[in-house]
C-alpha positions in Angstrom: 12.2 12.2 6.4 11.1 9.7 8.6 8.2 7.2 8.8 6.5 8.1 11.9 3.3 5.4 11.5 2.5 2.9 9.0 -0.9 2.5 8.2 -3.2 -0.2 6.6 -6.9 -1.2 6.3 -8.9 -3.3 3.7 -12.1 -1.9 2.1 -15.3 -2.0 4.4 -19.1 -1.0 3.6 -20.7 2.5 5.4 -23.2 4.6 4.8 -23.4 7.9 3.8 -26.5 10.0 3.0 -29.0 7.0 2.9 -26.7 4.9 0.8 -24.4 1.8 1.2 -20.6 2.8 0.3 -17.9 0.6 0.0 -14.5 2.7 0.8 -10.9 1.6 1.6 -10.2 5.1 3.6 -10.1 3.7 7.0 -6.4 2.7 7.7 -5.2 2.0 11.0 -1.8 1.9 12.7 0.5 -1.8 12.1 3.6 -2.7 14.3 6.2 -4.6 13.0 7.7 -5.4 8.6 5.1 -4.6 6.6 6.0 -6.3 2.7 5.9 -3.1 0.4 4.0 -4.7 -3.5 4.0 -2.8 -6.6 0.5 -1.8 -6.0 0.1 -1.5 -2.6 1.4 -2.5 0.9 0.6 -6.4 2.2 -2.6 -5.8 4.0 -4.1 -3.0 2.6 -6.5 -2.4 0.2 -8.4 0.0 -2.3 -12.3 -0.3 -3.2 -11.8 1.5 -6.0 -8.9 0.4 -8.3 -9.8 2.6 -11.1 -8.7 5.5 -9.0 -7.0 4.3 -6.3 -3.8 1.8 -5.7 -1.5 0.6 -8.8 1.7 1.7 -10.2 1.5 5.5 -9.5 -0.4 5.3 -6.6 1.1 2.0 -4.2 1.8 4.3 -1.2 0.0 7.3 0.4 2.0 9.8 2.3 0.5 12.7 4.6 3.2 14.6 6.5 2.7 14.6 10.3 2.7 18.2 11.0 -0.3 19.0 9.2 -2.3 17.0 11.6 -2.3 19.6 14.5 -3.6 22.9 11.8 -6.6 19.9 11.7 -6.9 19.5 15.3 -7.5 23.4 15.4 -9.2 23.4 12.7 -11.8 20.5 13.2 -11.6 20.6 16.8 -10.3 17.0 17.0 -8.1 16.5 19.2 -7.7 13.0 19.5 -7.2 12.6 15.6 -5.5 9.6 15.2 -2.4 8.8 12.4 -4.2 7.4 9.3 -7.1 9.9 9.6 -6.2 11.1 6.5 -6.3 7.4 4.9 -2.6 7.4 4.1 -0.1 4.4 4.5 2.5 6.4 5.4 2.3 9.3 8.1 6.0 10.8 7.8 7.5 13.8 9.6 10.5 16.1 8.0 8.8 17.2 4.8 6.0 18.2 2.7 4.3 18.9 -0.3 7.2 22.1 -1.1 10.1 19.6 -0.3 9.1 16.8 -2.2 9.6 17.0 -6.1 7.7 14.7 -8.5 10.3 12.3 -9.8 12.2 12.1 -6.4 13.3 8.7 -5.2 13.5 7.4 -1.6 15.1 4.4 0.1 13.1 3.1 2.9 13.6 -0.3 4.4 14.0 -2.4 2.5 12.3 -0.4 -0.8 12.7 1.7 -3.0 9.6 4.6 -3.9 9.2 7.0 -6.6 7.0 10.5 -6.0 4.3 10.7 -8.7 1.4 13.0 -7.9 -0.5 14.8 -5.3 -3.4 13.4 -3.7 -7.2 15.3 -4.8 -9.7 14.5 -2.2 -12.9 12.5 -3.3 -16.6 12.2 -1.2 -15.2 9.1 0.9 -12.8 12.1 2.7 -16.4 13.9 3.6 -17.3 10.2 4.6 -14.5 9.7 6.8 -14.9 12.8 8.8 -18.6 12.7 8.6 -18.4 16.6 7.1 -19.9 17.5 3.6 -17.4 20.4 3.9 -14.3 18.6 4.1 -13.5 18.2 0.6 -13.8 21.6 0.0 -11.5 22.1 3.0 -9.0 19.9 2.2 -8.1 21.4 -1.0 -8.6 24.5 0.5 -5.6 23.9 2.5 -3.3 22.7 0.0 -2.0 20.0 2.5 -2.7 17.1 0.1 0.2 15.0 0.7 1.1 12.4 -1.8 1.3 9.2 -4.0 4.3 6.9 -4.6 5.3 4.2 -7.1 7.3 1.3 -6.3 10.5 1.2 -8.1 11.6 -2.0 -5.9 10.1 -4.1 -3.5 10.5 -4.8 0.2 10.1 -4.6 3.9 8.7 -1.4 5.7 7.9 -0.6 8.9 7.3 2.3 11.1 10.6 4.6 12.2 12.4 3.7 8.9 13.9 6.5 7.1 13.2 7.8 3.6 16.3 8.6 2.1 16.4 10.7 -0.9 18.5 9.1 -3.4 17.5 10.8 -6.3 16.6 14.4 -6.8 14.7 14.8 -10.1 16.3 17.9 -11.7 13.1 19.4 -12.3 12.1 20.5 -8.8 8.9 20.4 -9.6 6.9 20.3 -6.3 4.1 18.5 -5.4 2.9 22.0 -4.1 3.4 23.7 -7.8 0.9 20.6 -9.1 -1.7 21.5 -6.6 -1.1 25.2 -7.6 -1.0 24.8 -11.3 -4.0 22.6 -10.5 -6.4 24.7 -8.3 -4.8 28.5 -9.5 -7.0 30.4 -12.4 -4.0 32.1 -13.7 -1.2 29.6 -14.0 2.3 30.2 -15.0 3.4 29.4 -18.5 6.8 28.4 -17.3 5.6 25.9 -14.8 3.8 24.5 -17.0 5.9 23.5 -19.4 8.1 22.2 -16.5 5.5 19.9 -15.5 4.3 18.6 -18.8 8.2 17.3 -19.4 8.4 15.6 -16.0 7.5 11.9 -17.5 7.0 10.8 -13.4 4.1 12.7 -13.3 1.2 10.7 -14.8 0.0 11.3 -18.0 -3.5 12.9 -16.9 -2.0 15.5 -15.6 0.1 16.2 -18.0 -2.5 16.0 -19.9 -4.7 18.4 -18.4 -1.3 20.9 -18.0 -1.4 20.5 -21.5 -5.0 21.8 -22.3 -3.9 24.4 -20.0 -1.0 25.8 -21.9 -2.8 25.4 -25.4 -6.0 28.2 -23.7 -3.2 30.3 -22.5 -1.8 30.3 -26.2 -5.1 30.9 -27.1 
């Protein structure tokens, strides 16, 4: 997996439907080291910290190759890296390679993979679509989150080198799924409520899951 475009922007004010929003989405391109924090990358920013940025969620990460099925199916072609608001825009992987729990080497820092990204309203606000929530689930290209395990220096056309497989394999593709199906799989969920990675509300929610399917 490499790091095709490193991406950064701090939170600005828009409106959307007759109101003032304040939204971090907008991230743009950045050239050169960028220091990689516990929270976040140096530069960037999140307006909503209750949901956004800290320990499980520091990084972003939308692979590359989804962007063309959105330049057929938004009609964009043009779409720039960091439409998506992620930090890192990689290419060599996605949401059925990468495993909760799984640890990369890039630059100088080390990440963990915690959880997939679920679209709020400021992805509708970005796109200027009331749809495009909707869509983006739809799709089930949600990318996701890392953790910082150590600090350091990043910058576009690193590597991410996987250094530790978690021996789960739980996907970030079997979240979505066990997130989004009606019928989810006993099994998997088991598997994901032992993966300690994953963040507690999901595993929480999992949990609630499994109990109805006990009944």
């Amino acid at each position: 997996m490499r790091l095709l475009s490193l991406n950064v922007g701090l939170p600005r004010e828009v409106t959307w439907q007759g109101k003032t929003v304040t939204t971090g989405f907008f991230k743009s391109p950045v050239d050169g080291p960028v220091a990689l924090r516990r929270h976040n990358l140096e530069g960037d920013g999140q307006a909503d910290l209750r949901v956004h940025g800290g320990p499980t969620k520091a990084v972003y990460v939308y692979p590359g190759q989804h962007y063309d099925y959105w330049r057929d199916e938004l009609g964009d072609r043009e779409l720039p890296w960091g439409a998506f608001g992620e930090n890192f825009t990689v290419d060599g992987a996605d949401e059925a390679t990468v495993c909760i729990g799984d640890e990369f080497r890039v630059g100088g820092a080390r990440v963990i993979v915690t959880e997939p990204r679920m679209p709020c309203f400021k992805l509708a606000i970005r796109f200027g679509r009331a749809d495009m929530v909707k869509r983006f689930l739809d799709s089930r290209r949600s990318g996701f989150y890392l953790g910082v395990v150590g600090e350091g220096l990043v910058q576009a056309g690193d590597d991410l080198e996987r250094v530790v497989e978690h021996p789960s394999r739980l996907s970030v593709a079997d979240v979505v799924h066990l997130f989004t199906t009606d019928e989810p799989d006993e099994a998997l969920l088991r598997t994901a409520i032992s993966v300690v990675a994953l963040p507690e509300k999901w595993r929480s929610h999992f949990s609630g899951q499994l109990a109805k399917l006990r009944g």
